[in-house]
C-alpha positions in Angstrom: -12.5 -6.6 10.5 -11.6 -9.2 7.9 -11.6 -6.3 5.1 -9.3 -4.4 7.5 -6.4 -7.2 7.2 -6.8 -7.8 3.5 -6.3 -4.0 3.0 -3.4 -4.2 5.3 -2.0 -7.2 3.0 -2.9 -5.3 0.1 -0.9 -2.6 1.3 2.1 -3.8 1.8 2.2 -6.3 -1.0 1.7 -2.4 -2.9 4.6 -0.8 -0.7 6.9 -4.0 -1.7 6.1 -3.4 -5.6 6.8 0.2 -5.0 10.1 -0.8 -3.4 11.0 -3.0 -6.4 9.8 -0.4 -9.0 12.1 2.1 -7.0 15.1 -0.6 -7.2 14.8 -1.4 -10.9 14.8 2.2 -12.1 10.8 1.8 -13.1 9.5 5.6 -14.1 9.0 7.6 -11.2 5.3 8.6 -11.5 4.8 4.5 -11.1 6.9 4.1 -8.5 5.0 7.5 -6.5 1.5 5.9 -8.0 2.1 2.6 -5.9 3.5 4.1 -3.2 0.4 6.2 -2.8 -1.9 3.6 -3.0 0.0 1.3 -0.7 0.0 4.1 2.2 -3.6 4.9 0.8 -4.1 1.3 1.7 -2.7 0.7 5.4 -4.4 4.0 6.4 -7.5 3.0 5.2 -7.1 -0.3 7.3 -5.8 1.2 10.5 -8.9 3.5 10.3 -10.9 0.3 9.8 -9.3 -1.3 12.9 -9.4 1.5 15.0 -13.5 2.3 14.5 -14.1 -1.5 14.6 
């Protein structure tokens, strides 16, 4: 359960860099890359919560 929240933090800490990568004109493959792994992240952790 406790990995399941600091995935879900994890995530969107990733989704927020990917935000800022986006507004700073970073390259697009690292902007896609973080964005990935941040929704890579949160569906790991709803999966987590939802099997318990």
């Amino acid at each position: 359960m406790i990995y399941a929240f600091i995935l879900l933090f994890a995530g969107g800490m990733t989704l927020g860099g990917a935000w800022s990568f986006f507004r700073s004109k970073k390259p697009w493959w690292a902007t896609l890359g973080l964005l990935v792994l941040g929704l890579v992240f949160i569906g790991v952790s709803f999966w987590r919560l939802r099997t318990g």
